[in-house]
LUMSEGU-343840 format. One record per atom (N, C-alpha, C): residue number from 1; atom name; x, y, z. Coordinates in nm, 2 decimals, always signed. Last residue first. Layout:
fidren,zagu,px,py,pz
NUM,CA,X,Y,Z
...
end
This chain:
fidren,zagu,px,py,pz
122,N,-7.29,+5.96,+17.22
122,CA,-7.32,+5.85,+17.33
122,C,-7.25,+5.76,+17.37
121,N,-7.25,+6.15,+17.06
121,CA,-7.23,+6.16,+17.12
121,C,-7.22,+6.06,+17.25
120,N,-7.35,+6.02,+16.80
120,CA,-7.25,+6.03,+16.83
120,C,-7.18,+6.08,+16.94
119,N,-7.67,+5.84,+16.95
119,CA,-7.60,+5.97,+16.89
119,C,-7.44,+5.95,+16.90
118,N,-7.73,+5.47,+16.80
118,CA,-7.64,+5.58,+16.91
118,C,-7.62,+5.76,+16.82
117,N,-8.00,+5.43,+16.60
117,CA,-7.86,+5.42,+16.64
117,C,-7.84,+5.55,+16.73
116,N,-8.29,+5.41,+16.60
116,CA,-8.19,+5.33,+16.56
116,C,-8.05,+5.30,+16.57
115,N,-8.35,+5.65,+16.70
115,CA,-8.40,+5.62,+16.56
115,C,-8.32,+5.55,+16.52
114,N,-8.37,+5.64,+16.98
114,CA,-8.49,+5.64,+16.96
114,C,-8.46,+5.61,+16.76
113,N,-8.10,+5.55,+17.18
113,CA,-8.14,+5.53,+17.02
113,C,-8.26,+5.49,+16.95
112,N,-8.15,+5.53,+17.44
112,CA,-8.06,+5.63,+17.39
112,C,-8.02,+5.63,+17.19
111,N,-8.29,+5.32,+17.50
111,CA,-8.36,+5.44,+17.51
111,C,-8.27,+5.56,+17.43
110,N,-8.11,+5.13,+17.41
110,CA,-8.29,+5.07,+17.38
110,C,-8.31,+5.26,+17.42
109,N,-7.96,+5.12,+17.62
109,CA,-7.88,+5.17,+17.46
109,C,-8.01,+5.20,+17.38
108,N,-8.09,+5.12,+17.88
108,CA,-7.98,+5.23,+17.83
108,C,-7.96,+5.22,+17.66
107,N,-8.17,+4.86,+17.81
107,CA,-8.23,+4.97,+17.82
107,C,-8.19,+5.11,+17.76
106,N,-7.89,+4.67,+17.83
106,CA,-8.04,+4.67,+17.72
106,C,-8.11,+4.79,+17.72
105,N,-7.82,+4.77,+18.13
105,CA,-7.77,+4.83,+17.99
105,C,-7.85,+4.79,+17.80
104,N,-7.99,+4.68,+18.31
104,CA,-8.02,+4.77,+18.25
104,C,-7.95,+4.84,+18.11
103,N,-7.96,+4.38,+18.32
103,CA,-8.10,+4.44,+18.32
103,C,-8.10,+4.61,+18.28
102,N,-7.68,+4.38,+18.35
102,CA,-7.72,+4.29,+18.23
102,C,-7.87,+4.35,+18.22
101,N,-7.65,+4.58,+18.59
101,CA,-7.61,+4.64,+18.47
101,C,-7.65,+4.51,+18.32
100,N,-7.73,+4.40,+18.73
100,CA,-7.79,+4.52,+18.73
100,C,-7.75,+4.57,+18.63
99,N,-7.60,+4.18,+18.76
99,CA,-7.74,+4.13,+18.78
99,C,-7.76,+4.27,+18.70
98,N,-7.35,+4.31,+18.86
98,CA,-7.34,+4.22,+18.72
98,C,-7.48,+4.18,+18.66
97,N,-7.40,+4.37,+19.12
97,CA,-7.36,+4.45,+18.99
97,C,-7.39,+4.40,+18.87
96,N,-7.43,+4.10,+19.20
96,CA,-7.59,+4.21,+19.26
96,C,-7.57,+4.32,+19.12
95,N,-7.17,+4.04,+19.18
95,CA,-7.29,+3.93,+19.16
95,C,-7.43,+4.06,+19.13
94,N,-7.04,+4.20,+19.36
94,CA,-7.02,+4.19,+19.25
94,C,-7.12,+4.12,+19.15
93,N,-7.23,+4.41,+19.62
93,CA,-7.17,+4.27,+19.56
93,C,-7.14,+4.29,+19.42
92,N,-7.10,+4.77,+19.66
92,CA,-7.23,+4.65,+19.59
92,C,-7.14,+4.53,+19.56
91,N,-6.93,+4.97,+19.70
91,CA,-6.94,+4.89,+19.78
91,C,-7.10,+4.75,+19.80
90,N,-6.81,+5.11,+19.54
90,CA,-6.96,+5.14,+19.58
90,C,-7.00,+5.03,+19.65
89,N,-6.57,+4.97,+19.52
89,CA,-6.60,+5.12,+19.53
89,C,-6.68,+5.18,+19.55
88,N,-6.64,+4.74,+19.41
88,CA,-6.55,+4.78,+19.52
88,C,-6.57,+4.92,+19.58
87,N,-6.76,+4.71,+19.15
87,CA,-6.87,+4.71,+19.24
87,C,-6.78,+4.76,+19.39
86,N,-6.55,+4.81,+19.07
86,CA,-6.69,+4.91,+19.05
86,C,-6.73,+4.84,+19.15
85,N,-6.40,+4.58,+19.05
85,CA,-6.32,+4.75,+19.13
85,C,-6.47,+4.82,+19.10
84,N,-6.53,+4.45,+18.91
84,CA,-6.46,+4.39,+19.04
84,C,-6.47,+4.53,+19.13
83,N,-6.51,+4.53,+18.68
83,CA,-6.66,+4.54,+18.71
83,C,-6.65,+4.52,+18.90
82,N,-6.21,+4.52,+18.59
82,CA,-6.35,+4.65,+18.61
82,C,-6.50,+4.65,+18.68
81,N,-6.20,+4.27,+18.60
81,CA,-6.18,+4.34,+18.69
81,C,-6.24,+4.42,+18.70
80,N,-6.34,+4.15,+18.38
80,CA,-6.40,+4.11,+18.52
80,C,-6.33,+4.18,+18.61
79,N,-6.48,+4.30,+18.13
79,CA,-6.35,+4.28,+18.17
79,C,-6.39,+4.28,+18.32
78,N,-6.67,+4.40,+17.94
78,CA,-6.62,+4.48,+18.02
78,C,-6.50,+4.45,+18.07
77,N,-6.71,+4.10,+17.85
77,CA,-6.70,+4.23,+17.75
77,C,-6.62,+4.31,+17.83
76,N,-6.80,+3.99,+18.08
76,CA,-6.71,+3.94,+18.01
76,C,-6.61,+4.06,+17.93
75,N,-6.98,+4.07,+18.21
75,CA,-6.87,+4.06,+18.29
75,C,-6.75,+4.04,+18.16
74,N,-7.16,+4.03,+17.96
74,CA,-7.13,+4.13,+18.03
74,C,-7.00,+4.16,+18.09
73,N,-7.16,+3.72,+18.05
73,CA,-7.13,+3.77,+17.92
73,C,-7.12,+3.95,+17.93
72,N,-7.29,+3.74,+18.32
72,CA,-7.16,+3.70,+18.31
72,C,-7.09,+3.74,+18.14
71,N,-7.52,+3.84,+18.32
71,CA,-7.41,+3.94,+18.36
71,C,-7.26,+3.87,+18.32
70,N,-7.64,+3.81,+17.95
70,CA,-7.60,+3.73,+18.11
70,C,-7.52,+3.86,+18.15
69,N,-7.90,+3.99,+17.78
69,CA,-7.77,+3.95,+17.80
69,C,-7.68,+3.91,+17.93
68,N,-8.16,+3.92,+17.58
68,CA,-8.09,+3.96,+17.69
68,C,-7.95,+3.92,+17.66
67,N,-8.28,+4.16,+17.31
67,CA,-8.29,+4.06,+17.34
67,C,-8.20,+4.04,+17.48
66,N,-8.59,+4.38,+17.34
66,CA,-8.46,+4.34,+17.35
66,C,-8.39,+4.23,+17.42
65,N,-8.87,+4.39,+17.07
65,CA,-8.80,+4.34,+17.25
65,C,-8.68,+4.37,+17.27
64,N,-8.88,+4.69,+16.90
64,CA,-8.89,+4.57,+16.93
64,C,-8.88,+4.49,+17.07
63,N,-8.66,+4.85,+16.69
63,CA,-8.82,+4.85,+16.75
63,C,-8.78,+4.75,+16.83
62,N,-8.30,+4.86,+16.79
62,CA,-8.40,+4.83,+16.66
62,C,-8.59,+4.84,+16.76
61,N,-8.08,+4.84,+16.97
61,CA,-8.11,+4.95,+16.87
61,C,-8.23,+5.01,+16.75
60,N,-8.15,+4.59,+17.08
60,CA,-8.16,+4.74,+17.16
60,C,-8.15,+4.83,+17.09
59,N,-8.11,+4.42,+16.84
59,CA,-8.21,+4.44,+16.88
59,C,-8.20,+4.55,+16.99
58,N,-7.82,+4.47,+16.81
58,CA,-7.92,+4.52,+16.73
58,C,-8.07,+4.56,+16.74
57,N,-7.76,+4.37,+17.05
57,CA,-7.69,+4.50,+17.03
57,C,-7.79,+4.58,+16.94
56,N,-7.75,+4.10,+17.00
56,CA,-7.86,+4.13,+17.09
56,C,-7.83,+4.32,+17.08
55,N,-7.62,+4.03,+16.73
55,CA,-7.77,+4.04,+16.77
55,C,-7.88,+4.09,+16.85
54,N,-7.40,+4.07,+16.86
54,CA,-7.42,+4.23,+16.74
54,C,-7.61,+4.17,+16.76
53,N,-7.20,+3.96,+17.02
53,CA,-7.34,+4.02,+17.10
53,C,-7.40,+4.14,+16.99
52,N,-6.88,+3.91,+16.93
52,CA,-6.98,+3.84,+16.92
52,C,-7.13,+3.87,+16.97
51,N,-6.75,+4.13,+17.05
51,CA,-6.71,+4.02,+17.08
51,C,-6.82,+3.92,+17.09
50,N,-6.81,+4.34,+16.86
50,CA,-6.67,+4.30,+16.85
50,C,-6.66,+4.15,+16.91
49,N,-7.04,+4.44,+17.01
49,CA,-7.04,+4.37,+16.88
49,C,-6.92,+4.32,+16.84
48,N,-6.94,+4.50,+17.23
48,CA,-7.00,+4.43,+17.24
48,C,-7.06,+4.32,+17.11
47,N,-6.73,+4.70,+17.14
47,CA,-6.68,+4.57,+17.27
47,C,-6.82,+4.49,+17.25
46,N,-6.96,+4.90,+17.10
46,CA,-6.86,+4.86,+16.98
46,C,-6.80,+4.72,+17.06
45,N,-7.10,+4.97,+17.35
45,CA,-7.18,+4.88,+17.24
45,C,-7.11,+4.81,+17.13
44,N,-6.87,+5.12,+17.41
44,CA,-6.94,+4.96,+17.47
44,C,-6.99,+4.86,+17.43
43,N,-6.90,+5.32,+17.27
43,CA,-6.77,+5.21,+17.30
43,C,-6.82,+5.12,+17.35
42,N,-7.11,+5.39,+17.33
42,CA,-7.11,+5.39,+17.23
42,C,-6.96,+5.28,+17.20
41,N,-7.11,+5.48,+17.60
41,CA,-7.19,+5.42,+17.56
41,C,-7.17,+5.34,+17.41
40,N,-6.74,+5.52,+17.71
40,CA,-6.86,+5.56,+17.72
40,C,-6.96,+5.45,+17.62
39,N,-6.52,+5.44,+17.80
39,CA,-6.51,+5.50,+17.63
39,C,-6.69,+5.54,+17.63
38,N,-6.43,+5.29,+18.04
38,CA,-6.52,+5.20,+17.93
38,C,-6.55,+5.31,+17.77
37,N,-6.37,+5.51,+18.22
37,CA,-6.32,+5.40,+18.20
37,C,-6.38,+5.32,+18.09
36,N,-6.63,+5.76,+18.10
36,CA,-6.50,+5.72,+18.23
36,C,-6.45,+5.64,+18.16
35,N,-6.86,+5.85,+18.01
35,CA,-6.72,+5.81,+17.90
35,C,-6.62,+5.78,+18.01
34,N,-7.13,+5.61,+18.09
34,CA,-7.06,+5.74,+18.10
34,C,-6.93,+5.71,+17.99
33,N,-7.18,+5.38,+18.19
33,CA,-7.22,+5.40,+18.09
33,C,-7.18,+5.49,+18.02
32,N,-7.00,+5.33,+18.45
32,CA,-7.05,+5.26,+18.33
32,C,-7.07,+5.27,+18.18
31,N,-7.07,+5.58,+18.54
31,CA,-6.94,+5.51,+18.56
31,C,-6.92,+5.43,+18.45
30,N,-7.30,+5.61,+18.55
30,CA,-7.23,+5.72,+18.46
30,C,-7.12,+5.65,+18.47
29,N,-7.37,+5.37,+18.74
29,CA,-7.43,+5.39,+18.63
29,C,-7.35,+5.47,+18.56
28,N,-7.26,+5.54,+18.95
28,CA,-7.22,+5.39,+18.96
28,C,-7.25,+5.36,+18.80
27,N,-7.37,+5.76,+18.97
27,CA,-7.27,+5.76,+19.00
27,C,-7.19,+5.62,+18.93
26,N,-7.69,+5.72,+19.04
26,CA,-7.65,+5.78,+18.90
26,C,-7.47,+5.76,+18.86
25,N,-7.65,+5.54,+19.30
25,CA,-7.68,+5.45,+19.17
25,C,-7.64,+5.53,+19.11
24,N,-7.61,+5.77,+19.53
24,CA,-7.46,+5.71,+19.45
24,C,-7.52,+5.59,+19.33
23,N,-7.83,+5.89,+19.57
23,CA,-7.74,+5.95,+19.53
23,C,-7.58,+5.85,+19.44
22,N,-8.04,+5.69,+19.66
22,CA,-8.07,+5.75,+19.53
22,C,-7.91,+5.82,+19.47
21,N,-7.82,+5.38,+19.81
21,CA,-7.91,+5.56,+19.85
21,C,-7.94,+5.60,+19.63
20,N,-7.77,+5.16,+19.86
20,CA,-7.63,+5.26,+19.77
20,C,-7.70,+5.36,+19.79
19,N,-7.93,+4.99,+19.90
19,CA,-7.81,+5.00,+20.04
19,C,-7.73,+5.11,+20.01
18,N,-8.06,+4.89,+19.74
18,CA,-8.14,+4.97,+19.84
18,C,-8.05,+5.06,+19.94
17,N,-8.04,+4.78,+19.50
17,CA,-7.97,+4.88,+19.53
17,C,-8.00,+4.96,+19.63
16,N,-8.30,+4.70,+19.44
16,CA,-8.22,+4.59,+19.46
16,C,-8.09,+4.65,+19.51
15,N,-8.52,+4.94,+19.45
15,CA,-8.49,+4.81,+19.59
15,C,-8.40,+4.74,+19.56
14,N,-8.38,+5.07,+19.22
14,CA,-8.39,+5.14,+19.36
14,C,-8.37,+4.99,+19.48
13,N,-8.49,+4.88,+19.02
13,CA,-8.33,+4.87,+19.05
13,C,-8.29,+4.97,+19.17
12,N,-8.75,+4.91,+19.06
12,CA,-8.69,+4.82,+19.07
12,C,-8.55,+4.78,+19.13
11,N,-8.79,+5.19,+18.99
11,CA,-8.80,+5.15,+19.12
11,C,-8.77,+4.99,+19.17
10,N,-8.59,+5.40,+18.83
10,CA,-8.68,+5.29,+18.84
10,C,-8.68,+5.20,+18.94
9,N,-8.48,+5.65,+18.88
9,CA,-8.61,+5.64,+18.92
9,C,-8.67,+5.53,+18.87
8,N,-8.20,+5.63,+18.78
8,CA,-8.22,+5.61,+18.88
8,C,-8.35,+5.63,+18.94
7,N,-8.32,+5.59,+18.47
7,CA,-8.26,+5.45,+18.58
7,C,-8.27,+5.46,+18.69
6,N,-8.40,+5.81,+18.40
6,CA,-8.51,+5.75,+18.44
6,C,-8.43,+5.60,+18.49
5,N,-8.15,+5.96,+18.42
5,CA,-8.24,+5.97,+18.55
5,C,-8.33,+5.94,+18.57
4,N,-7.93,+5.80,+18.26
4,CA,-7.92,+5.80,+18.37
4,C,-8.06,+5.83,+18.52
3,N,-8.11,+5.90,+18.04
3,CA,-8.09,+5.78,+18.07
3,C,-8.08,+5.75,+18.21
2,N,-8.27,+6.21,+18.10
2,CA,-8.17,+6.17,+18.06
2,C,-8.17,+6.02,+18.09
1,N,-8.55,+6.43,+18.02
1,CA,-8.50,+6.34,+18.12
1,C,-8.40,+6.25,+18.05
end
């Protein structure tokens, strides 16, 4: 099972997303996290240590808790349009997006580096 398909089976982010159907969250997510627009996982995480977030970066890479990160700091990294035109397009508040992706991209990186760091492919 892939990142993407234990997100879109967590039943959390299902009710808060209740309005986007099972079909379009993996969409919205691969958009994100994917190599679309953003260089994919591994690019992100680089934007994220680039712009001061290597602590909490580490901790999703490392055992442990992970540490959080605001949507708005998020919003930030990413660039507030991009996240504007995503949630536009799937037609999720901007606010509800920003909520969703600070809760799950901790995860995402947390699951996709069982031995510490990103595959090169991520």
């Amino acid at each position: 099972m892939g990142i993407l398909d234990s997100l879109e089976n967590n039943p959390a982010l299902r009710s808060a997303l209740g309005q986007l159907g099972a079909a379009v969250l993996p969409a919205v997510l691969n958009e994100v996290l994917g190599s679309n627009n953003q260089g994919g996982l591994s690019a992100i995480v680089a934007k994220l240590q680039q712009s001061g977030f290597g602590d909490q970066v580490k901790s999703w890479l490392g055992n442990g808790q992970n540490l959080p990160i605001s949507a708005d700091q998020l919003r930030a990294v990413l660039g507030s349009d991009t996240v504007r035109q995503l949630a536009a397009r799937y037609n999720i508040p901007v606010d509800q997006l920003g909520q969703i992706l600070a809760q799950e991209l901790p995860k995402a990186v947390d699951q996709a580096s069982p031995e510490g760091h990103l595959p090169r492919t991520a």
